[in-house]
N, C-alpha and C positions, 0 to 999 in steps of 0.2 A: 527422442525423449521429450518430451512435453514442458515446459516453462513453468516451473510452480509459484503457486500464490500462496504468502503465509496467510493466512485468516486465525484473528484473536476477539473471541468475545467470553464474554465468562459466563453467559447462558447456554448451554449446550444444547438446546435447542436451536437458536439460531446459527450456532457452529454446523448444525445440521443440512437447513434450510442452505446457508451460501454454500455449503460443500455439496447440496446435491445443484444448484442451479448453476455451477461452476463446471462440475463434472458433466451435468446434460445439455449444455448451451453453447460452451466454452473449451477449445482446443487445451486449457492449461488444467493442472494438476494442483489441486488446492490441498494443503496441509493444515489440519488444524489441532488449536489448544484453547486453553482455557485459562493457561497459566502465565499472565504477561512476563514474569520473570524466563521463565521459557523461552517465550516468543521471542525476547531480548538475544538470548543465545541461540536459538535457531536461526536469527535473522542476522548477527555476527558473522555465525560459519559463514554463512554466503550460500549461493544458490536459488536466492529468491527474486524474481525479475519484480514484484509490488507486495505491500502490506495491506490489507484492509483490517483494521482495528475498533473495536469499542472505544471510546472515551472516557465513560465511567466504569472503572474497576476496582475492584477493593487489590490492597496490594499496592501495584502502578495505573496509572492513569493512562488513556493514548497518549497525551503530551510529553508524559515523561517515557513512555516507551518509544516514539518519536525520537526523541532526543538523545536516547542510548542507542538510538538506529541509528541516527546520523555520526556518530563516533566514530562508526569505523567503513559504514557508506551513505556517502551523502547524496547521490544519485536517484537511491531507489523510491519511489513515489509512494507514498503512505494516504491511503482512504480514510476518513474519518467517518464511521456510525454509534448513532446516539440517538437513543428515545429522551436525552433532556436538550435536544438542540434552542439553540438562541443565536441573537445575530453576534452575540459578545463572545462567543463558545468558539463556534466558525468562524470568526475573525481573528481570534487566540491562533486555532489548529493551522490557518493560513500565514499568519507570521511567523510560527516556529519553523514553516515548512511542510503541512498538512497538501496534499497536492488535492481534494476534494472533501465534501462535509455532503453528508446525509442523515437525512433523518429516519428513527421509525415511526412508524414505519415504511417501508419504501416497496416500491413497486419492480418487481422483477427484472422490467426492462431499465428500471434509473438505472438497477446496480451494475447489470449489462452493459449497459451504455458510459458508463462511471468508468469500467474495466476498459474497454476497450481504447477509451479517449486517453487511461492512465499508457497502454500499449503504445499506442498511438505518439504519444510524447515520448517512450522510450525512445521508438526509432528515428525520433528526429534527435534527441539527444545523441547516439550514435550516428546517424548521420554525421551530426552537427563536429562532429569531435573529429570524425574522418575527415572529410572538409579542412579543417583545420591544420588537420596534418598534414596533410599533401599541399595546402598552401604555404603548410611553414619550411616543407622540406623541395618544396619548389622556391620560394626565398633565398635556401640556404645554396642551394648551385649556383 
């Protein structure tokens, strides 16, 4: 079973666009909406290895759907896209926690490459944890 990616934008067009380049590029399973409110509950239950989200939405914003992600995991790496990008915007989604910022428009392989780099830190974040425990439980003999 494939690793899915939540994807939220509130243009259904580019909901499009990332679920077919996800789908034909990419080993993972993209879910999408339009409804951040949603997204917020989809991304609770669990089951989601990354976020890629809008920023500007009417409703919640990425920051604040960020922020209700991290309530309940704080782990999962959240993409930021936005056709109003600035350095002050990207600098925001990074302090809250935004694991990347793109702009549009973006070119096939950023987002690609955006994805896999997010992959890429999961498995060291798991690494990282295993590690840890086999050091702690080799301590503890």
């Amino acid at each position: 079973m494939p690793e899915k990616l939540l994807i939220l934008d509130d243009e259904p067009d580019m909901l499009k666009l990332l679920s077919m380049i996800i789908r034909e590029k990419t080993p993972y399973e993209p879910v999408t909406t339009n409804n951040p409110h949603e997204a917020v509950e989809l991304a609770q239950k669990g089951g989601f290895v990354l976020v890629i989200t809008d920023l500007k939405m009417p409703g919640l914003d990425g920051i604040e759907v960020l922020t209700a992600i991290r309530r309940t995991n704080e782990d999962i790496p959240v993409i930021f896209i936005t056709a109003y990008g600035s350095v002050e915007s990207a600098i925001e989604t990074m302090q809250k926690g935004g694991f990347d910022f793109i702009t549009k428009p973006f070119k096939k392989e950023q987002i690609l490459f955006t994805i896999e780099k997010a992959m890429k830190f999961i498995e060291l974040q798991k690494e990282n944890k295993q590690l840890k425990e086999r050091l702690k439980n080799a301590e503890g003999k």
